[in-house]
mmCIF file of the C-alpha atoms, coordinates in Angstrom:
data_MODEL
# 
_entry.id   MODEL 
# 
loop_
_atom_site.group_PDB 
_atom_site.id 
_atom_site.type_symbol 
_atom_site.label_atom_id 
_atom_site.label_alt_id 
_atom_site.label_comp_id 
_atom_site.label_asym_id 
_atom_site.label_entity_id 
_atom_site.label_seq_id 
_atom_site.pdbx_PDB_ins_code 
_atom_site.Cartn_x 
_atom_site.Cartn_y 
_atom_site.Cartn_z 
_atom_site.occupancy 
_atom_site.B_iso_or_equiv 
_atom_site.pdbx_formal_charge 
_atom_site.auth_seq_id 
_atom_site.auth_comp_id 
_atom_site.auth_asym_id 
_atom_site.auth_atom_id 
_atom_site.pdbx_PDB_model_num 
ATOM 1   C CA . UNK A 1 1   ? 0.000   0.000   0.000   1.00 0.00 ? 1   UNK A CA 1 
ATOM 2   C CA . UNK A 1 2   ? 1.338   3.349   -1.079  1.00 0.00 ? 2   UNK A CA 1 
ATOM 3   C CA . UNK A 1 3   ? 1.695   5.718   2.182   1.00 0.00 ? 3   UNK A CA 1 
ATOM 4   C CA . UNK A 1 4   ? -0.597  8.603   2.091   1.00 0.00 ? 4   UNK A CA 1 
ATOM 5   C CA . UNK A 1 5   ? -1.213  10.995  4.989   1.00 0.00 ? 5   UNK A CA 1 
ATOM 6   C CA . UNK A 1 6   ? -4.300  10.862  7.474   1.00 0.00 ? 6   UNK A CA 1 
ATOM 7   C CA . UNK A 1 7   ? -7.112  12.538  5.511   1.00 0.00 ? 7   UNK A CA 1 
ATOM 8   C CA . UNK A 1 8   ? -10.817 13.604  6.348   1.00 0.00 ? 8   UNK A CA 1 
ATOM 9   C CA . UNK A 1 9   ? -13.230 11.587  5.867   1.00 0.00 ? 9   UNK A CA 1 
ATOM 10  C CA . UNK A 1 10  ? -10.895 8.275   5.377   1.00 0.00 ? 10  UNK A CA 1 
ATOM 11  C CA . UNK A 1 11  ? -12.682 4.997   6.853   1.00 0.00 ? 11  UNK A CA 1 
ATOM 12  C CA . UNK A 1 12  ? -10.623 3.364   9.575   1.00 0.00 ? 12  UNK A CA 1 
ATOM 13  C CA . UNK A 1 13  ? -9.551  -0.086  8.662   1.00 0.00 ? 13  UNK A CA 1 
ATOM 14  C CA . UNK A 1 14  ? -6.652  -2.288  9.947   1.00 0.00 ? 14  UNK A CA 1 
ATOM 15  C CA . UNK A 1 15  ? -4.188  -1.834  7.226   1.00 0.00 ? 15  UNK A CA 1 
ATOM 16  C CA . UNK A 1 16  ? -4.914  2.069   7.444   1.00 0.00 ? 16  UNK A CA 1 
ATOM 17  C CA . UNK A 1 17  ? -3.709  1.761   11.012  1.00 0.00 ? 17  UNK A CA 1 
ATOM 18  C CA . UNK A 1 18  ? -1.288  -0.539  10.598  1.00 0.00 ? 18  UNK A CA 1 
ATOM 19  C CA . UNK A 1 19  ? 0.262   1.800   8.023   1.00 0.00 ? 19  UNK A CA 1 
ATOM 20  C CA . UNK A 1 20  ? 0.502   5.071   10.209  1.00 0.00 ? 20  UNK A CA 1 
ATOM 21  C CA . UNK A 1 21  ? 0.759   3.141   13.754  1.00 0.00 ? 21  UNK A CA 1 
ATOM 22  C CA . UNK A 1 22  ? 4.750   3.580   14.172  1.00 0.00 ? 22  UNK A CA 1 
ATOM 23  C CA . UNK A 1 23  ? 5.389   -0.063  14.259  1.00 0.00 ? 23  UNK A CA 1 
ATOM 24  C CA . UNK A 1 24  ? 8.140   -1.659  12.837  1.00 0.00 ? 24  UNK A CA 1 
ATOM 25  C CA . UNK A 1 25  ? 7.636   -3.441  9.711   1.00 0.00 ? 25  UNK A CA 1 
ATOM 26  C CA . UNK A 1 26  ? 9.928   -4.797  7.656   1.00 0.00 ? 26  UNK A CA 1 
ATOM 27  C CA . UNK A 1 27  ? 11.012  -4.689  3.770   1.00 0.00 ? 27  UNK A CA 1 
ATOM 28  C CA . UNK A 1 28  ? 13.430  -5.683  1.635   1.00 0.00 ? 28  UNK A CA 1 
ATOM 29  C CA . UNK A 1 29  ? 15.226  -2.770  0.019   1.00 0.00 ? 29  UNK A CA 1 
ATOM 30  C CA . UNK A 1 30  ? 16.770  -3.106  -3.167  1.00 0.00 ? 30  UNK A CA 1 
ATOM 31  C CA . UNK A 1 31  ? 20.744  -2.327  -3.646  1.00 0.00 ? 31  UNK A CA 1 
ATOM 32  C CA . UNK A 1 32  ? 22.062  -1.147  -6.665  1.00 0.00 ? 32  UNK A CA 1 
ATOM 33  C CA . UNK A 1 33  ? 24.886  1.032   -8.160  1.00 0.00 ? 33  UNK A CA 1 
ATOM 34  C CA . UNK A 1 34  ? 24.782  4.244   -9.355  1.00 0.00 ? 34  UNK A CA 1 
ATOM 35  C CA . UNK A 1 35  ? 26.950  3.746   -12.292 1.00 0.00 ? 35  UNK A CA 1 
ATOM 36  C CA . UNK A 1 36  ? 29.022  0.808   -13.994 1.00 0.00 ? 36  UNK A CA 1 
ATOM 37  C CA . UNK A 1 37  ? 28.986  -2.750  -13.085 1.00 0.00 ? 37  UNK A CA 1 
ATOM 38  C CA . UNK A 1 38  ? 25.941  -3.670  -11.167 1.00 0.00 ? 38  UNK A CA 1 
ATOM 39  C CA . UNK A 1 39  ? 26.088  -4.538  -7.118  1.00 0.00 ? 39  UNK A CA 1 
ATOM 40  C CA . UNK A 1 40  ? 25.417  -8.384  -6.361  1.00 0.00 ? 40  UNK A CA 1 
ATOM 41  C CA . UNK A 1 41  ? 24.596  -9.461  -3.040  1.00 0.00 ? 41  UNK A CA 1 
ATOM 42  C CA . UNK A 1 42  ? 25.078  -13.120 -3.781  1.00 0.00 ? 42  UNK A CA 1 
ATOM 43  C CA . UNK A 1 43  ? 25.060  -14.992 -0.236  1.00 0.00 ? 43  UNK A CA 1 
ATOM 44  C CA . UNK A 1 44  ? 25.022  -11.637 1.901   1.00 0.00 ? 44  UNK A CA 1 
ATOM 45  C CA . UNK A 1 45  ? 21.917  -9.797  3.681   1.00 0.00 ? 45  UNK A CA 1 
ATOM 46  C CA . UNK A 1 46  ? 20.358  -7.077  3.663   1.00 0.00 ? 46  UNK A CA 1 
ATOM 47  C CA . UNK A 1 47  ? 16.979  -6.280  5.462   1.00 0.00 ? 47  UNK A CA 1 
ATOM 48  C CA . UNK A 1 48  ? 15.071  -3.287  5.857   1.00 0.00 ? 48  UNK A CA 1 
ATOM 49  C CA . UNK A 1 49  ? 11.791  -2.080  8.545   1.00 0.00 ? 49  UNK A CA 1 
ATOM 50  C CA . UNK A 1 50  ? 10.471  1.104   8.488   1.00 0.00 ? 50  UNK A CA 1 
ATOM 51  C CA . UNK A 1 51  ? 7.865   2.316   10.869  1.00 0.00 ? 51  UNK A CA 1 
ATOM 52  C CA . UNK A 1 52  ? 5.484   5.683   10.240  1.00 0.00 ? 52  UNK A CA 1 
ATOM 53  C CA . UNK A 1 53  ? 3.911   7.375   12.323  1.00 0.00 ? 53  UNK A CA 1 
ATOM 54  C CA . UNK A 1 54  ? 2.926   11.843  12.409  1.00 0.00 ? 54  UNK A CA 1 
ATOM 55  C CA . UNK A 1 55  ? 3.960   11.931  8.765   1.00 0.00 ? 55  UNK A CA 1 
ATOM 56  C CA . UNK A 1 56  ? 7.371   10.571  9.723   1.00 0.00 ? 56  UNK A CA 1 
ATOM 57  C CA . UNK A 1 57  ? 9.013   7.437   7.704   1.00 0.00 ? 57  UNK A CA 1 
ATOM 58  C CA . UNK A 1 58  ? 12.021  6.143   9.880   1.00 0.00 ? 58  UNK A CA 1 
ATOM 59  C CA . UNK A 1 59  ? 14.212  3.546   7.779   1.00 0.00 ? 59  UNK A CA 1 
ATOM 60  C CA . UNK A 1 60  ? 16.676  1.176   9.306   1.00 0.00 ? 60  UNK A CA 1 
ATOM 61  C CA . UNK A 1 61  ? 18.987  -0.755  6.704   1.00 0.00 ? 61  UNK A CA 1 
ATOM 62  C CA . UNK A 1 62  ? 21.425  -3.622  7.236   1.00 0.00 ? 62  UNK A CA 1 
ATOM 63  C CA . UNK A 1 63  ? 23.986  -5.293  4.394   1.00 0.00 ? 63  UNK A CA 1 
ATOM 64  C CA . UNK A 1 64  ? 26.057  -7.620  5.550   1.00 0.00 ? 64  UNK A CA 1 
ATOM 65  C CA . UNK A 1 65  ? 28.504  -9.006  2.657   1.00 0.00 ? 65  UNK A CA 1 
ATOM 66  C CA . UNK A 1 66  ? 29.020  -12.464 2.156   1.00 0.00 ? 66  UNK A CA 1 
ATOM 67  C CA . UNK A 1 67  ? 32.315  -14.282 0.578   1.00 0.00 ? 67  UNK A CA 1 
ATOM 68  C CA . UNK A 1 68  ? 29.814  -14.125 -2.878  1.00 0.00 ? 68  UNK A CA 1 
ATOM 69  C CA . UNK A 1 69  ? 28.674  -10.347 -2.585  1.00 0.00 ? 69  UNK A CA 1 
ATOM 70  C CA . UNK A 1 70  ? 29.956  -8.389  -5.586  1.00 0.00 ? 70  UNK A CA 1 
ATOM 71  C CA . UNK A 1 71  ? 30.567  -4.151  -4.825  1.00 0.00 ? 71  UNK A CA 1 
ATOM 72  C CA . UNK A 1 72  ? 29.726  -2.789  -8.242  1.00 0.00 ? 72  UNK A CA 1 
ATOM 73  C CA . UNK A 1 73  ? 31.148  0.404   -9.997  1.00 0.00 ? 73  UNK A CA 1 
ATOM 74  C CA . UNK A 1 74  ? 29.475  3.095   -8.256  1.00 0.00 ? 74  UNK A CA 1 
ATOM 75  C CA . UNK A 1 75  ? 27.795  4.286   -5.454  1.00 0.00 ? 75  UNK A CA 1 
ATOM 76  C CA . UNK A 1 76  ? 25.726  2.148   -3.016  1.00 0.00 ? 76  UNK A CA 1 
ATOM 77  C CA . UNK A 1 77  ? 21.941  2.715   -3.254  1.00 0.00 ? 77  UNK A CA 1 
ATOM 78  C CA . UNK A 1 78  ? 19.751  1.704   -0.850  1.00 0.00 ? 78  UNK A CA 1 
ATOM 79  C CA . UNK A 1 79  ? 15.539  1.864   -2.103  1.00 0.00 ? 79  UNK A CA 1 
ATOM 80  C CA . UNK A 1 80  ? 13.132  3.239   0.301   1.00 0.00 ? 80  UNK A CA 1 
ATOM 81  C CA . UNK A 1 81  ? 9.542   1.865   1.134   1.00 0.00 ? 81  UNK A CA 1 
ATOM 82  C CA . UNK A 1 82  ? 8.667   5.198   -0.473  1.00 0.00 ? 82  UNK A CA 1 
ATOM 83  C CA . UNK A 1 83  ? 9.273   7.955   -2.257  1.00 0.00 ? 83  UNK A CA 1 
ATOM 84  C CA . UNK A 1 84  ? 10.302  11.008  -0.261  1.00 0.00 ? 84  UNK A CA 1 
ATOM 85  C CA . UNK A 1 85  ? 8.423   14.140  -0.210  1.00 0.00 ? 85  UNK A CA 1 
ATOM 86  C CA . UNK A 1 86  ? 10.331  17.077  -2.338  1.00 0.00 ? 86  UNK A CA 1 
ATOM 87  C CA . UNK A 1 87  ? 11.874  19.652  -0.344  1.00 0.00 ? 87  UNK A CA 1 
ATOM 88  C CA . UNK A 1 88  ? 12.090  23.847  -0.271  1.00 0.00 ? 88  UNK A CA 1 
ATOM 89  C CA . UNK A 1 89  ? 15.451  23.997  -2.062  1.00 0.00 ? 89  UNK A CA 1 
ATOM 90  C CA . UNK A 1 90  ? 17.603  22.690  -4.938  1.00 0.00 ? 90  UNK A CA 1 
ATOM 91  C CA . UNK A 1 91  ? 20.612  20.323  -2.900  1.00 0.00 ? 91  UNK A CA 1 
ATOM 92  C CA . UNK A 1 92  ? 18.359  20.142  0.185   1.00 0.00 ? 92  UNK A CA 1 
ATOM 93  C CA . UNK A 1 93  ? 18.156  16.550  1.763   1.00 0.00 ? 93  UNK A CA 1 
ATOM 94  C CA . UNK A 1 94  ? 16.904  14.433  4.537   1.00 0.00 ? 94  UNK A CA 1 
ATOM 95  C CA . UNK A 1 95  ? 19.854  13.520  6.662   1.00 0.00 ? 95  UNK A CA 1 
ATOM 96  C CA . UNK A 1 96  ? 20.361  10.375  9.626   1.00 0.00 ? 96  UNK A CA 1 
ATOM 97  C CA . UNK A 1 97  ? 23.419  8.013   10.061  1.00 0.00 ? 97  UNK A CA 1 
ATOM 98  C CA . UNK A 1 98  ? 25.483  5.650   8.537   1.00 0.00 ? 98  UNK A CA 1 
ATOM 99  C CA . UNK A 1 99  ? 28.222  3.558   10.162  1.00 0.00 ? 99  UNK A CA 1 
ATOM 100 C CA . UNK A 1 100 ? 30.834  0.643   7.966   1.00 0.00 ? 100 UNK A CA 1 
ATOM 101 C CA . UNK A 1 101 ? 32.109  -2.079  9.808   1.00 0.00 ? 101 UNK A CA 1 
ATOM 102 C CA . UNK A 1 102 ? 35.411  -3.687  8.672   1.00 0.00 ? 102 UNK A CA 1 
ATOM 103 C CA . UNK A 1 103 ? 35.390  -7.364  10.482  1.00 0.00 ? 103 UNK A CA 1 
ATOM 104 C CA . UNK A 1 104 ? 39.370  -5.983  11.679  1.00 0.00 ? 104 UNK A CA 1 
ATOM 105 C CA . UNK A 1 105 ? 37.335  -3.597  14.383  1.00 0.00 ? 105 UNK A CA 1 
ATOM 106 C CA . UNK A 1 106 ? 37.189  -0.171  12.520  1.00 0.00 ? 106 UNK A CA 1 
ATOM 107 C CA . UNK A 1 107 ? 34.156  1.338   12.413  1.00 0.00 ? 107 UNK A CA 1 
ATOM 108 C CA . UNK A 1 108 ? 33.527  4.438   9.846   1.00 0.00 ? 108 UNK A CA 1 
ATOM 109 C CA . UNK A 1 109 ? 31.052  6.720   10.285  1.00 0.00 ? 109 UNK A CA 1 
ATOM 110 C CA . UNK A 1 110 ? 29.028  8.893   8.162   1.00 0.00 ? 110 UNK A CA 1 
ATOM 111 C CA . UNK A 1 111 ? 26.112  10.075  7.020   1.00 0.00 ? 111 UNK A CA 1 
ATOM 112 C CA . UNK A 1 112 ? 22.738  8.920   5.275   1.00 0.00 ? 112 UNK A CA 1 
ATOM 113 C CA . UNK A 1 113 ? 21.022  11.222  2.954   1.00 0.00 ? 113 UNK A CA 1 
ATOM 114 C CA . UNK A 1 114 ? 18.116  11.350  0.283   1.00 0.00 ? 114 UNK A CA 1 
ATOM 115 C CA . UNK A 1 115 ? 17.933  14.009  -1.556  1.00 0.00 ? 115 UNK A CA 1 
ATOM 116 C CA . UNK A 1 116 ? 14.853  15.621  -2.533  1.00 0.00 ? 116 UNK A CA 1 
ATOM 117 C CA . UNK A 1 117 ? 12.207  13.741  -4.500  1.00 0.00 ? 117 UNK A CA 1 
ATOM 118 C CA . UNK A 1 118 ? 14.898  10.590  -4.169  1.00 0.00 ? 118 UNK A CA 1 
ATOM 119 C CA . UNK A 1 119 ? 13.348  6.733   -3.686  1.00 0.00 ? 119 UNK A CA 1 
ATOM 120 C CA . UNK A 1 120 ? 16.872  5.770   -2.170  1.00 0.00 ? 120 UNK A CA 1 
ATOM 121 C CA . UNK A 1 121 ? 19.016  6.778   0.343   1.00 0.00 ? 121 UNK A CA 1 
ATOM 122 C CA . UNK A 1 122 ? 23.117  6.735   0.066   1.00 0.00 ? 122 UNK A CA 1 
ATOM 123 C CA . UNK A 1 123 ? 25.799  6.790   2.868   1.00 0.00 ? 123 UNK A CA 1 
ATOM 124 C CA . UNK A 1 124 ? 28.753  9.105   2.687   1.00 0.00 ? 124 UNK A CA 1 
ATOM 125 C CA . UNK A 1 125 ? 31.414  10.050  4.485   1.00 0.00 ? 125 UNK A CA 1 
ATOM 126 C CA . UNK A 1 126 ? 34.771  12.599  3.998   1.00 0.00 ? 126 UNK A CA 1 
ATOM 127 C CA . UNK A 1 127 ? 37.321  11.155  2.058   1.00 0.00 ? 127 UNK A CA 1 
ATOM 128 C CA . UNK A 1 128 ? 40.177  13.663  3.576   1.00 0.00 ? 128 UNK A CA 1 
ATOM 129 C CA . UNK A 1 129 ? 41.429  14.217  7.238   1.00 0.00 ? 129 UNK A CA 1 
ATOM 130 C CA . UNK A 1 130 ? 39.791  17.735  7.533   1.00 0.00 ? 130 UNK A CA 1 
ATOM 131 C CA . UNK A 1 131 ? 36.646  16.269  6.341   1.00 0.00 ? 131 UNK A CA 1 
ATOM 132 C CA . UNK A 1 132 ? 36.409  18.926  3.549   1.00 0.00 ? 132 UNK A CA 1 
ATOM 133 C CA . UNK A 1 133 ? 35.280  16.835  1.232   1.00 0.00 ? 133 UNK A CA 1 
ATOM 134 C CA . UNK A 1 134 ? 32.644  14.097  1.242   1.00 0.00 ? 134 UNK A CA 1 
ATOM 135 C CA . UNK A 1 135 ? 31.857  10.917  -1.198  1.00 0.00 ? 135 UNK A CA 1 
ATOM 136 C CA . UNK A 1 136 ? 29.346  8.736   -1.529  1.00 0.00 ? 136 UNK A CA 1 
ATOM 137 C CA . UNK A 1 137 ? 30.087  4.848   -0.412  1.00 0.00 ? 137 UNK A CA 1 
ATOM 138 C CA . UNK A 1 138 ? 30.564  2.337   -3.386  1.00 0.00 ? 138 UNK A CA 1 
ATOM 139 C CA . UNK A 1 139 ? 33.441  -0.495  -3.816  1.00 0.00 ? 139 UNK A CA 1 
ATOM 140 C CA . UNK A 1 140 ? 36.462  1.088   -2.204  1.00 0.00 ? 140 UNK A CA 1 
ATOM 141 C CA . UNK A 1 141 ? 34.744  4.197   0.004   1.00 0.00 ? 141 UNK A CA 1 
ATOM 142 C CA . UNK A 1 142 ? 35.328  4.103   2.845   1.00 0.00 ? 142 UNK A CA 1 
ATOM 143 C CA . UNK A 1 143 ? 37.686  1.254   2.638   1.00 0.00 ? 143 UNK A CA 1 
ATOM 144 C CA . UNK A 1 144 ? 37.759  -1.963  0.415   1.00 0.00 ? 144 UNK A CA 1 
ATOM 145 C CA . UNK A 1 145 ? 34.821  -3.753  0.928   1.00 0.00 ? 145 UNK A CA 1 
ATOM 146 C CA . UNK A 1 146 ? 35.185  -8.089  1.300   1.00 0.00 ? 146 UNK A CA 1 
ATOM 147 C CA . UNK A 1 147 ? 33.228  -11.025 3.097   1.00 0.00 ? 147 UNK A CA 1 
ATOM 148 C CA . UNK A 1 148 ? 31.196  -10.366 6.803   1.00 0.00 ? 148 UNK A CA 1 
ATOM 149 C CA . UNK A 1 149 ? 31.946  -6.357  6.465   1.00 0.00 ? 149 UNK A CA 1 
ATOM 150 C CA . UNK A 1 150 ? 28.860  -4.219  6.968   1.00 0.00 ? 150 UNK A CA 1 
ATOM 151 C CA . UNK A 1 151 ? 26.667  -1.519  6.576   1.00 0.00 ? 151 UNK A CA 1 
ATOM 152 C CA . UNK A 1 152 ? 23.756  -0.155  8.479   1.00 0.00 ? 152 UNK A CA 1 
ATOM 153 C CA . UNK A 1 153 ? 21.583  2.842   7.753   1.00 0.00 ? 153 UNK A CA 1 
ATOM 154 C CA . UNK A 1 154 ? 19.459  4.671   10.178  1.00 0.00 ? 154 UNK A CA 1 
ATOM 155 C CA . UNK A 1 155 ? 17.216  7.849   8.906   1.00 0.00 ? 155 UNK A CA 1 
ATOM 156 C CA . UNK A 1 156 ? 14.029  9.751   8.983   1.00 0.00 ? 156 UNK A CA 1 
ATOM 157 C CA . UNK A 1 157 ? 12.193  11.437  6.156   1.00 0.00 ? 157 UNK A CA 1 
ATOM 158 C CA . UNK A 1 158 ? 8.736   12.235  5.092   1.00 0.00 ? 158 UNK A CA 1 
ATOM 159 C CA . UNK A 1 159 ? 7.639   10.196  2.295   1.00 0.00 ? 159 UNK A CA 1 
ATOM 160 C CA . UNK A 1 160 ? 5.467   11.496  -0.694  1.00 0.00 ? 160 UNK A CA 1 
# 
């Protein structure tokens, strides 16, 4: 079902409710690559929930790569359970959190965004000590990507 906001005059039923309740629910979001050779999970997860509630779509995202999962030529994109809403401004976007995983014990943060209009969300992070300047995740951002390394996505946004 398509999310649309609380209206007048809408009957009350148990998927209505279900859908703008705030309870967890969960989907499987689609990875791909922005550009070049496609991503391939092959024996990794990924899993998705979302839960909305006041207008609100919060997203939680999980890829963990397996010894078959394939990194693709671009950047990492993550689908939504929906579209988000446009926003005020050209470059404007909904922002949470992102944090990698290398199986060594380094974590990377960073951050999630979707930019206005978007149906995905992408992770990023700087890619320079002063943290001037930021780049999307994809096969070698923020470090070389291989078997039981991970990803996980946290954000809010309000969908269309």
């Amino acid at each position: 079902m398509a999310y649309t906001g609380w209206l007048a005059s809408m009957r009350t039923t148990a998927a209505r409710l279900n859908l703008i309740s705030g309870i967890w629910t969960p989907y499987t979001p689609t990875w791909t690559s922005s550009t070049g050779a496609a991503v391939s999970l092959g024996n990794g997860t990924l899993e998705g929930e979302y839960a909305l509630s006041g207008g609100i779509c919060r997203v939680r995202i999980s890829l963990v790569a397996g010894s078959t999962t394939t990194f693709g030529g671009g950047q990492f994109r993550f689908a939504l359970p929906f579209a988000a809403a446009s926003l005020g401004a050209a470059g404007m976007s909904y922002l949470g959190t992102a944090v990698a995983l290398d199986p060594g014990g380094a974590y990377y943060p960073g951050a999630a965004r979707v930019l206005s209009g978007d149906a995905f969300a992408m992770a990023l992070s700087p890619t320079s000590s002063t943290g001037s300047t930021a780049g999307e995740w994809n096969a070698s951002r923020p470090f070389a990507w291989g078997n039981t390394d991970n990803l996980s996505i946290s954000l809010a946004y309000k969908p269309v």
